[in-house]
SEZAKE-824886 format. One line per 8 residues: number of its first residue (from 1); their letters; for each residue y, x, z of C-alpha. Coordinates in steps of 0.25 Angstrom, whole numbers. Layout:
N
NUM> A> Y:X:Z | ...
end
This chain:
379
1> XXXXXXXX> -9:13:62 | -13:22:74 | -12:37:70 | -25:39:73 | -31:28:65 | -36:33:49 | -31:31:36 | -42:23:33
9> XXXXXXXX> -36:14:45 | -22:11:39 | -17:-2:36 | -17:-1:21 | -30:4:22 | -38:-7:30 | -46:-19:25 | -42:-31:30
17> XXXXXXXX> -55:-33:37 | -53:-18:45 | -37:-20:46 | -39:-32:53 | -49:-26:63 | -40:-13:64 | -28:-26:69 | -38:-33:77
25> XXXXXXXX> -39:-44:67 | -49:-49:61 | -57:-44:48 | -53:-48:33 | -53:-41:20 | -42:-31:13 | -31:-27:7 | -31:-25:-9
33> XXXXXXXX> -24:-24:-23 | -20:-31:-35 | -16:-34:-49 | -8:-36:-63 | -6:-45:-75 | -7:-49:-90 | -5:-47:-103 | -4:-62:-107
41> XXXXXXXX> 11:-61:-108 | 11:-73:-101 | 7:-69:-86 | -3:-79:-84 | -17:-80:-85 | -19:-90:-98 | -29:-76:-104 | -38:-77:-94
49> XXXXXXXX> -53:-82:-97 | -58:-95:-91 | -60:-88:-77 | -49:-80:-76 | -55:-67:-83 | -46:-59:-92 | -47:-65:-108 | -46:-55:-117
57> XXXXXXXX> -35:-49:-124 | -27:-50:-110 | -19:-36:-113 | -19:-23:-106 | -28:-19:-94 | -22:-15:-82 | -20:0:-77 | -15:6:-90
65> XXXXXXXX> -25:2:-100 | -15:0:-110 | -1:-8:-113 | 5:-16:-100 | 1:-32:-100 | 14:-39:-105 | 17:-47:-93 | 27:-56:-90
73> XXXXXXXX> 38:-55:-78 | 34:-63:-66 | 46:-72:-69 | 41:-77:-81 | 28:-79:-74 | 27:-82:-60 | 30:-96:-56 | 30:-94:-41
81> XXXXXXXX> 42:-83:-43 | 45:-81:-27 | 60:-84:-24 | 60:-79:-9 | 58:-65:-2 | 46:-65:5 | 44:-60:19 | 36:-50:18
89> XXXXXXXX> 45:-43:7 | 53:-33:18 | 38:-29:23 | 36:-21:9 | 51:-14:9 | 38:-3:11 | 32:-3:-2 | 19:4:3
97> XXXXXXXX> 18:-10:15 | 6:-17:14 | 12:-30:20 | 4:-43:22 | 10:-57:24 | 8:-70:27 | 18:-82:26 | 12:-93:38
105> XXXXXXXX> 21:-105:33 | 17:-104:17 | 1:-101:20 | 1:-113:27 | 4:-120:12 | -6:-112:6 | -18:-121:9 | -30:-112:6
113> XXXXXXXX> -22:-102:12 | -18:-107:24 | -21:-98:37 | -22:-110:47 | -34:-117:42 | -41:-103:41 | -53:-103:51 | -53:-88:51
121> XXXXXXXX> -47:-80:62 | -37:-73:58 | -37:-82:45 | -38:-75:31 | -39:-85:19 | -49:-83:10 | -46:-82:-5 | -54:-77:-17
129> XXXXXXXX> -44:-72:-25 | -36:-57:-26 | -23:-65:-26 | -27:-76:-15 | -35:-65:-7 | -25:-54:-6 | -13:-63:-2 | -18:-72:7
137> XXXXXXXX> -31:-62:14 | -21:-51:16 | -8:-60:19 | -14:-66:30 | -16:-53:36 | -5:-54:43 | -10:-67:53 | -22:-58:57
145> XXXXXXXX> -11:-48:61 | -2:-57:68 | -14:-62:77 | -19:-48:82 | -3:-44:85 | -3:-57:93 | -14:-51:101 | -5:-41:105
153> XXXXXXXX> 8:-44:105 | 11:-57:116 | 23:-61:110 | 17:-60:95 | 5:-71:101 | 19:-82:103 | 20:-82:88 | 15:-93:81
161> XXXXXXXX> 12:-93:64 | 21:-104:57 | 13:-116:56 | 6:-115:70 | 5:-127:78 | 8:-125:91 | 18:-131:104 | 23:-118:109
169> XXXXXXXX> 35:-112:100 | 31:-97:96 | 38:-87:97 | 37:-85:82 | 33:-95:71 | 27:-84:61 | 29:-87:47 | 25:-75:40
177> XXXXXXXX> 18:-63:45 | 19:-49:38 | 8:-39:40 | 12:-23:34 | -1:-19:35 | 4:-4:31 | 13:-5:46 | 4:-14:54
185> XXXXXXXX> 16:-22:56 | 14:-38:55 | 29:-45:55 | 33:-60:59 | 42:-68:53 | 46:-82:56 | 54:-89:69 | 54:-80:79
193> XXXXXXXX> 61:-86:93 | 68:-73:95 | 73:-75:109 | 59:-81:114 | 54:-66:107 | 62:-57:114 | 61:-64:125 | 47:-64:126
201> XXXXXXXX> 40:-56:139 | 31:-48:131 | 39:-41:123 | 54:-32:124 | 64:-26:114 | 64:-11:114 | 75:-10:103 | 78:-12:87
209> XXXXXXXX> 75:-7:74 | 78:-11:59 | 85:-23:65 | 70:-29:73 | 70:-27:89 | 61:-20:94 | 52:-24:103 | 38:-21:112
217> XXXXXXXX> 28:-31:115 | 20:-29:130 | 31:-19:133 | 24:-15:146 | 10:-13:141 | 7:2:137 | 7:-3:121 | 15:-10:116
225> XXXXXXXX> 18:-18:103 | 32:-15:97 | 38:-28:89 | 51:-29:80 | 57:-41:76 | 70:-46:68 | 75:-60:68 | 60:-68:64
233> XXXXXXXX> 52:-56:60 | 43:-49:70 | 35:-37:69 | 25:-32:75 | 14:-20:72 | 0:-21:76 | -12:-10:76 | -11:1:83
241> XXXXXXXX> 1:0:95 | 2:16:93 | 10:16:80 | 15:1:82 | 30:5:84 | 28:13:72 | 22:4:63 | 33:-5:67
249> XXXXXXXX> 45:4:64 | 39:5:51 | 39:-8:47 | 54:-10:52 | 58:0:43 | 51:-6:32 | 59:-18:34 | 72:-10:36
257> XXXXXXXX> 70:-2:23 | 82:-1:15 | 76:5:4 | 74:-3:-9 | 62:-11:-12 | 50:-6:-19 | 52:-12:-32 | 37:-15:-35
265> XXXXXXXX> 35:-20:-22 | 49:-28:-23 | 42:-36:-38 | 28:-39:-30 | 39:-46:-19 | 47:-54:-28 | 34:-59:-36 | 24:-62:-26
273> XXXXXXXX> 36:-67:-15 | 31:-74:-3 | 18:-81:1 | 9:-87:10 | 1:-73:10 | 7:-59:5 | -2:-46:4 | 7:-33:-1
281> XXXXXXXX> 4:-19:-3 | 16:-12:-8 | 19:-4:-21 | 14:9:-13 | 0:8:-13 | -9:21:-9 | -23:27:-17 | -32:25:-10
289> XXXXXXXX> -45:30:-19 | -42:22:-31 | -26:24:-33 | -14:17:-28 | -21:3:-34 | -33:4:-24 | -34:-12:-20 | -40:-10:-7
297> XXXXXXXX> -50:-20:0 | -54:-32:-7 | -49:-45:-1 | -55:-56:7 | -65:-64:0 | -63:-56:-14 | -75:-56:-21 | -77:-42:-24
305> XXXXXXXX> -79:-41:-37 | -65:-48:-40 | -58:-37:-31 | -66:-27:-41 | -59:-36:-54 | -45:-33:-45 | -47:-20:-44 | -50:-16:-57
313> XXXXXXXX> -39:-24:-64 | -31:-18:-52 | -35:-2:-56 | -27:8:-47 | -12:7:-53 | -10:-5:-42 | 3:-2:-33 | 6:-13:-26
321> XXXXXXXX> 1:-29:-23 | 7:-41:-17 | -1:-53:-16 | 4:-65:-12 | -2:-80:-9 | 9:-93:-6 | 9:-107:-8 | 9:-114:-20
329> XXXXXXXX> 8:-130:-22 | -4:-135:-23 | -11:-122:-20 | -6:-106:-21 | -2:-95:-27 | -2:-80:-27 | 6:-71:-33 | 0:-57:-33
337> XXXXXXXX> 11:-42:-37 | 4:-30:-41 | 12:-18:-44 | 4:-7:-54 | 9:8:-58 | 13:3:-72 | 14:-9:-81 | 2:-3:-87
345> XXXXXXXX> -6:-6:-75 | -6:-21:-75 | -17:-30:-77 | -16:-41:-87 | -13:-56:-81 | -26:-59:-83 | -33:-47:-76 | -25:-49:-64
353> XXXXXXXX> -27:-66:-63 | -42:-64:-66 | -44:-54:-55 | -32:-59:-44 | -33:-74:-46 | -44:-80:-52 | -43:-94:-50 | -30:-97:-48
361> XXXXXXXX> -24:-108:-55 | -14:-99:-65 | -8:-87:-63 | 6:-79:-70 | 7:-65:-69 | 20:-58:-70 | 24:-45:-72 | 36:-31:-71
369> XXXXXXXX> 31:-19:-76 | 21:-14:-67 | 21:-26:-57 | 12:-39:-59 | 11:-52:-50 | 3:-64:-52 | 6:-77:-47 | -9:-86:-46
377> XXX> -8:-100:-42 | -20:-108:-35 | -20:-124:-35
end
């Protein structure tokens, strides 16, 4: 951000609908929290009522009001274990990144979700549940991003989204754009024609760092827009042109970071995987009037009186969130990490299903220790 902008003006602050106008985008909802599991013993939501509200004698309360659910581990639960790394993973070497993300090739098989037959410009899907919402409203974020960068940056306006039909060959096919909110920074990853790139009249290499060249878009003009890119990754900051170099350089040594991964952050990862849609917040989350567990905006076309059922199963011990929405046969499914301050913390299964995923075919919940994912599938 510019250093003459507020804190009320950060990133990590903003409402989708007011970051989008702080980018030049255009306006949607924000960013939010998330949830635990149950006290079945067997992960899944067989306690709940006819309409997905907790039965009774479903165990403990969340937020230390008394003895831990008895969850099971996500292996004994989880049928959608994911079996890859997913892109966005390097992105959260910073465990306080907000990073958003947005898979172009697996949307496309997620027909209520797919982006092109959207008629809204830029498109955001709509979705009526926490699970669907956060994932797929925030994950596509990053496609509002990439269009008013391409406003920009010329050589940024030859790169084409995977899946786009057109006779020219791009610069760049675009299959997954990563959006750290926290740094301004949207990446690129996909086949970029690298000799076409640097090439390309618009643009010059002014040197290297952390293994990307570096380089400046519109070199002659008064500002310019500094890019970094590394085999079929391209980065590039938007916001304020002041601080671009500087938001850039923090985002490289993200990447570059040695150190070794947050362990919390590490389990929402591993569980959650890759998807169609991603929205993370890391295990670093700041009070913000409420403690560390304050969720934030509600999302897009969340009724608000199911945001207020998430929030007060969520209470204030909430750490960190990853949502993520991906293809599934015959529909969807989302798999949804929460990491609390204690085991004590968690909800039951059937508090988090009830106020997450209402609707959805089945769900399993899994569980370590203070960490909790459920994995909701819609047919």
């Amino acid at each position: 951000m510019s250093e003459d902008a507020s804190d009320d003006a950060t990133p990590d602050r903003l409402g989708r609908r007011r970051f989008l106008v702080a980018t030049g985008g255009v306006s949607l909802a924000g960013l939010g929290g998330c949830l635990g599991d149950d006290g079945s013993g067997d992960g899944n939501q067989d306690d709940a009522g006819p309409d997905g509200d907790p039965a009774d004698g479903n165990g403990s309360s969340p937020n230390g009001n008394g003895d831990p659910p008895d969850h099971q581990s996500p292996e004994e639960t989880l049928e959608t274990l994911p079996e890859t790394a997913p892109v966005y993973r390097p992105y959260l070497s910073d465990p306080d990144q907000v990073v958003m993300h947005v898979d172009f090739a697996r949307e496309r098989n997620v027909p209520a979700f797919d982006l092109s037959t959207v008629e809204e410009q830029p498109p955001f899907p709509e979705s009526d549940t926490i699970a669907e919402s956060f994932a797929a409203n925030n994950g596509a974020l990053p496609l509002a991003v990439l269009g008013t960068v391409q406003i920009v940056v010329p050589v940024v306006q030859q790169f084409l989204n995977v899946g786009a039909e057109t006779d020219e060959e791009p610069l760049m096919w675009v299959e997954t754009a990563t959006l750290v909110q926290s740094g301004e920074v949207v990446g690129l990853s996909g086949d970029l024609d690298e000799a076409a790139f640097t090439a390309h009249e618009t643009i010059e290499q002014v040197g290297s760092q952390h293994g990307f060249r570096l380089y400046e878009s519109d070199p002659e003009n008064i500002q310019t827009t500094p890019l970094a890119v590394r085999e079929d990754t391209v980065l590039v900051p938007f916001g304020n042109q002041e601080t671009s170099r500087e938001r850039l350089d923090g985002v490289l040594e993200t990447l570059a970071a040695e150190t070794p991964f947050d362990a919390d952050v590490d389990w929402l990862v591993e569980y959650c995987g890759p998807g169609a849609f991603v929205d993370a917040t890391g295990v670093s989350l700041q009070p913000t009037g409420d403690g560390p567990g304050d969720p934030g905006d509600p999302p897009f076309a969340i009724d608000p009186a199911d945001y207020d059922q998430y929030v007060d199963i969520l209470g204030s011990a909430l750490r960190g969130r990853l949502f993520v929405l991906d293809e599934h046969e015959a529909g969807h499914v989302t798999r949804s990490g929460f990491v609390f301050e204690s085991a004590a913390d968690l909800p039951t299964a059937a508090e988090i299903t009830s106020a997450i995923a209402p609707g959805a075919t089945r769900t399993n919940v899994g569980a370590t220790d203070n960490r909790l994912v459920v994995e909701a599938f819609w047919e």
